[in-house]
C-alpha positions in Angstrom: 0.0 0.0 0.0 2.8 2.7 0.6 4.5 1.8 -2.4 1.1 2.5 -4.1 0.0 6.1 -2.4 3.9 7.2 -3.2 3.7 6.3 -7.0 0.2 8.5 -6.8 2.2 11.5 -4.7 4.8 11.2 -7.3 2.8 11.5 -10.4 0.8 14.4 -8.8 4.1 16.2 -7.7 4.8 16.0 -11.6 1.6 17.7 -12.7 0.7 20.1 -9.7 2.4 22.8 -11.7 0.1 22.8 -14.4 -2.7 22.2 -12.0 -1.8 25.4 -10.0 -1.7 26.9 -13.9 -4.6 25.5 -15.3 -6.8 26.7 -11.3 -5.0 30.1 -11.6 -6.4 30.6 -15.4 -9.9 29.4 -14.4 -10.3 31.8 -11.6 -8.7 34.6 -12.8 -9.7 34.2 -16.5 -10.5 37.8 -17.2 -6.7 38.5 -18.5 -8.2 41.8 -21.0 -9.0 43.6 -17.6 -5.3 44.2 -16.9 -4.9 45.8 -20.2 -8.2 47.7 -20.0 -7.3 49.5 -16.4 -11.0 47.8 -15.7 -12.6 44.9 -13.0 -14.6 42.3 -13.8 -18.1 43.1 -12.1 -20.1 40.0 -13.3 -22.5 37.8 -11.8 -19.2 35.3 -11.3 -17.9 37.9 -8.3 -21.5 36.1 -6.0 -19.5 33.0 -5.8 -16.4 32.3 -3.9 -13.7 30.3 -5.4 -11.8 27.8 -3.8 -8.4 29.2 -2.5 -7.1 33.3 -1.8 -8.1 35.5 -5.0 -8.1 39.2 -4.9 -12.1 40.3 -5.6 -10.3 43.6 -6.7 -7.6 41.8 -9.1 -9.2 43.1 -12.5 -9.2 39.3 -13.9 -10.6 37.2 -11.1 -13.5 35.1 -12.0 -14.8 35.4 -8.6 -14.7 35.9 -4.9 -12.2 35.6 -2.0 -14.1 33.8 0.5 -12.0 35.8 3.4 -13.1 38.9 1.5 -16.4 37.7 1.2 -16.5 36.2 4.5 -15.7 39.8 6.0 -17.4 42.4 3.7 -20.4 39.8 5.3 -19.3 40.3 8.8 -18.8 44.0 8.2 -22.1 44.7 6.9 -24.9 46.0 8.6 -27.3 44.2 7.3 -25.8 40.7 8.3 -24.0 39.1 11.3 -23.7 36.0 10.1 -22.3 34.6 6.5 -24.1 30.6 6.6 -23.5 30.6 2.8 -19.8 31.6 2.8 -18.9 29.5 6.0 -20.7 26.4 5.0 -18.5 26.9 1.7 -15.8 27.1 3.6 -16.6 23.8 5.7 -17.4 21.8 2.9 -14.2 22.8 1.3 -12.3 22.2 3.9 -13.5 19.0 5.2 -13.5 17.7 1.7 -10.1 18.6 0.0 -8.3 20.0 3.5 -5.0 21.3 2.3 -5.7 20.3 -1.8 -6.7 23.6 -1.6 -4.0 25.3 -0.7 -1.4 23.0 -2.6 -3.2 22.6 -6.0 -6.0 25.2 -6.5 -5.0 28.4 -4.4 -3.4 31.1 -6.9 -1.0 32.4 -4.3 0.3 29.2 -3.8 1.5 28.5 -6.8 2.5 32.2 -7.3 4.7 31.6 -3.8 6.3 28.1 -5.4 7.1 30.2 -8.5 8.7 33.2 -6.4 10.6 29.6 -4.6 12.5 28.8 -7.5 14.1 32.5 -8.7 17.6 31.7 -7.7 19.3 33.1 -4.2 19.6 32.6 -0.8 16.8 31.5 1.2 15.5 32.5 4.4 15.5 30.1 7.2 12.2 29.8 9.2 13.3 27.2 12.1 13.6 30.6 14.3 10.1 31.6 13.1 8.4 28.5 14.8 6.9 30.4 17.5 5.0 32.7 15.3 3.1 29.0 13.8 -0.4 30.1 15.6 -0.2 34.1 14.5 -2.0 33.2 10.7 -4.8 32.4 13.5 -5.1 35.1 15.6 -4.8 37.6 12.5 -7.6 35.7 11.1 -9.6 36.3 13.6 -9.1 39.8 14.8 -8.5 41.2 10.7 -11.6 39.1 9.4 -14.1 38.3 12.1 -13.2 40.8 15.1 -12.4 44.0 13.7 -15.0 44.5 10.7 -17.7 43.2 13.8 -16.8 45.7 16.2 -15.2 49.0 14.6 -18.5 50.0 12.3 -18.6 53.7 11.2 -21.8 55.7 11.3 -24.0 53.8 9.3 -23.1 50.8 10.9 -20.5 48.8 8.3 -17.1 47.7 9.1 -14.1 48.4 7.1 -12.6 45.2 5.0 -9.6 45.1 7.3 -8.1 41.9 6.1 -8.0 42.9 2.0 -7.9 46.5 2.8 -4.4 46.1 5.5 -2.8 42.7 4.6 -3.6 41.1 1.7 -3.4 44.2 -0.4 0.5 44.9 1.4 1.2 41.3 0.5 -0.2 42.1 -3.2 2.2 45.0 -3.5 4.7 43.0 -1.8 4.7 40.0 -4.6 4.3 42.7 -7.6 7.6 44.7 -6.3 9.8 41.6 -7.3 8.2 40.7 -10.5 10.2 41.4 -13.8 10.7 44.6 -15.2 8.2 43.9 -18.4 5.4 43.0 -15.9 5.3 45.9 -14.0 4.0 48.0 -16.3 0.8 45.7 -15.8 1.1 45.5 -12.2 0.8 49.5 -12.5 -2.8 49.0 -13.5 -3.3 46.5 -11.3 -2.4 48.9 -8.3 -4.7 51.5 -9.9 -7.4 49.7 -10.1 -7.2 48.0 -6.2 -6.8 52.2 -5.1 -9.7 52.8 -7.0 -11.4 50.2 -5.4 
């Protein structure tokens, strides 16, 4: 049996690139929008889509569910997201960390920035920080849009609007020099948003 579940790891390991390519196209498939300066406002952007994708990334197909989860959470109107969280259950109880190794965009955009050549960073001294992702997900998406609601009673998106929108800028600073010009209208176009 192990010999049998490591010939199936092996032959995924050898296509998960193009799996991570083929998920990124399909959720992002809008690629005119970065030429355009525009966002895609269809009836696609009601749905989430498995894995982190930028609702203000002018060629995503569709929603964040963290961004969804919170603009839900910020909103006056609801306190509770069923929809988005069962999605998230289901998700997660059915594929667990598939998600994040095959489908997710920023995955296979972090495996990508991986392989550019130079010294790496070692993380064995970061092991303490192992539980922060948690308590950042809880105070950026649940706590803070909950509690700190302006006038008319809607919380700010503090999780896209403070930290996934500085990780955003983060990746696009150390892309190549040719695709910067269309990370420029990407960054105009999340400021506009």
């Amino acid at each position: 049996m192990d010999k049998k579940k490591q010939s199936v790891s092996l032959l995924l390991s050898r296509f998960r690139g193009w799996i991570q390519a083929a998920a990124t196209l399909l959720t992002n498939i809008h690629l005119p929008n970065f030429f355009k300066g525009g966002i895609y406002q269809g009836k696609g952007k009601t749905v989430c889509v498995p894995g982190l994708n930028c609702y203000s990334c002018p060629a995503a197909s569709g929603a964040c569910p963290i961004g969804a989860f919170q603009a839900v959470v910020g909103s006056s109107k609801f306190r509770f997201s069923y929809y988005i969280t069962g999605i998230l259950i289901l998700l997660g109880v059915l594929f667990g960390r598939f998600i994040c190794g095959f489908l997710c965009p920023f995955g296979w955009l972090q495996e990508l920035l991986h392989k550019i050549p130079g010294k790496k960073l070692s993380t064995k001294k970061l092991r303490p920080l192992t539980y922060l992702k948690y308590v950042i997900l809880l105070l950026a998406v649940v706590l803070l849009p909950a509690l700190i609601v302006n006038d008319v009673g809607m919380g700010d998106p503090y999780f896209c609007k403070y930290i996934c929108r500085r990780a955003c800028s983060r990746v696009r600073s150390r892309l190549p020099p040719q695709t910067r010009a269309s990370a420029r209208r990407w960054a105009r176009c999340l400021r506009a948003s």
